[in-house]
C-alpha positions in Angstrom: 128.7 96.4 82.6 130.3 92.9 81.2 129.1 90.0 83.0 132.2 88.0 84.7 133.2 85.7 82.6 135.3 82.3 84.1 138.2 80.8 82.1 139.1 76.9 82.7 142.2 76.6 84.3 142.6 73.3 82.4 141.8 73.8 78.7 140.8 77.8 78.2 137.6 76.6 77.3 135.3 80.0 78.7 132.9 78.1 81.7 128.9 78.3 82.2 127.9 79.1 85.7 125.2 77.9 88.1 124.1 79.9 91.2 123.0 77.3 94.0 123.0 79.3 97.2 125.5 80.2 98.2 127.5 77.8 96.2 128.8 79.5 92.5 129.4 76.1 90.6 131.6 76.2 87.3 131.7 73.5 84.7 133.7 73.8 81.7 131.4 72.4 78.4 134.9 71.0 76.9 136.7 69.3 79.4 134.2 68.9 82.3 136.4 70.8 85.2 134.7 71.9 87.6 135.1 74.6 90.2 132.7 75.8 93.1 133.2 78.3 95.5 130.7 80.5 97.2 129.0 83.8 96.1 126.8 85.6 98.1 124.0 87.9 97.0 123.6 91.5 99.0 120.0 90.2 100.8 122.4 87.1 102.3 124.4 89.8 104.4 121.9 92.3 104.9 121.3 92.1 109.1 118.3 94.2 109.0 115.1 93.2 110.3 112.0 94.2 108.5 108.4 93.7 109.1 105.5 93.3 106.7 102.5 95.2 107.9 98.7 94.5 106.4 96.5 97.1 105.4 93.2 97.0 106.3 90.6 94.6 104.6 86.8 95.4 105.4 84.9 91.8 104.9 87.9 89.7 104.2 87.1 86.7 102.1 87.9 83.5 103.7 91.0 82.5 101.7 92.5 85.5 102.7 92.4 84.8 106.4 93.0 81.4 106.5 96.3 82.0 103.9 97.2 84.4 106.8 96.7 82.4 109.3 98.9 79.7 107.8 101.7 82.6 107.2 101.7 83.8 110.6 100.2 80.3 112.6 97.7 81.9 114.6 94.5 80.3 114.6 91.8 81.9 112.4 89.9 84.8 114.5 93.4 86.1 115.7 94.0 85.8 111.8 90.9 87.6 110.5 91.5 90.7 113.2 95.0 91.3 111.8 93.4 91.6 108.3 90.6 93.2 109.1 92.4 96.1 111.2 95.5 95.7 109.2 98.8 95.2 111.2 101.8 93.2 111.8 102.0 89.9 109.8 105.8 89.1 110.4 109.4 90.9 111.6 111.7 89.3 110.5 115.4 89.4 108.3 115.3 90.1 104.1 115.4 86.8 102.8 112.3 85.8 104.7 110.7 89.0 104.6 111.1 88.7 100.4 109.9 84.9 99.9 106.3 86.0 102.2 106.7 89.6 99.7 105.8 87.3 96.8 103.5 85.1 98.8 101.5 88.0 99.6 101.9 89.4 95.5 100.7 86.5 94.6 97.2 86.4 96.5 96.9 90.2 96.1 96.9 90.6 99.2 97.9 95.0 100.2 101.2 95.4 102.2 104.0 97.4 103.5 107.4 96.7 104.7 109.3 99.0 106.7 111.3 100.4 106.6 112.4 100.4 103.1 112.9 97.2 101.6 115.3 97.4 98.6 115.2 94.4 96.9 113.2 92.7 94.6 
């Protein structure tokens, strides 16, 4: 599939794109024109709520609980039960849901979301 490609009105000249959510920003590299509108990306409009769900963690190390505890903002023995039992971290809609995703990546930390969460 061809990407899109934007023409300048002004001189023809073909323009370079930035993505600055939700704002699609144009700039021609001859003449300077510019042109923004807004784009949005399918996880902007999607109105489903998800929820990220821990699996159990015998002996949690601390970093764990207290990165959890900062995530969720309950205080650290509410914190250390989630991970220890596993659970509910977070319901919430897709964008959120995929920024704590990579949080949780990051720290190798053992999820789920549900239900399925298609993006990524």
């Amino acid at each position: 599939m061809e990407e899109n490609k934007y023409i300048c009105p002004q001189c023809g000249e073909e323009m370079m794109e930035t993505y600055d959510k939700p704002a699609l920003n144009l700039v021609c590299p001859k003449c300077g024109c510019q042109i923004a509108t807004s784009r949005w990306e399918e996880i902007d409009l999607d109105d489903n709520d998800y929820e990220i769900v821990l699996k159990a963690v015998s002996n949690p190390n601390i970093e764990i609980v207290k990165f959890v505890s900062k995530l969720t903002g309950l205080n650290f023995i509410n914190s250390k039960a989630i991970v220890e039992k596993g659970g509910a971290l977070l319901k919430a809609k897709a964008n959120e849901i995929k920024e704590k995703r990579d949080l949780l990546i990051n720290k190798n930390i053992e999820f789920e979301i549900k239900p399925f969460f298609p993006y990524k």
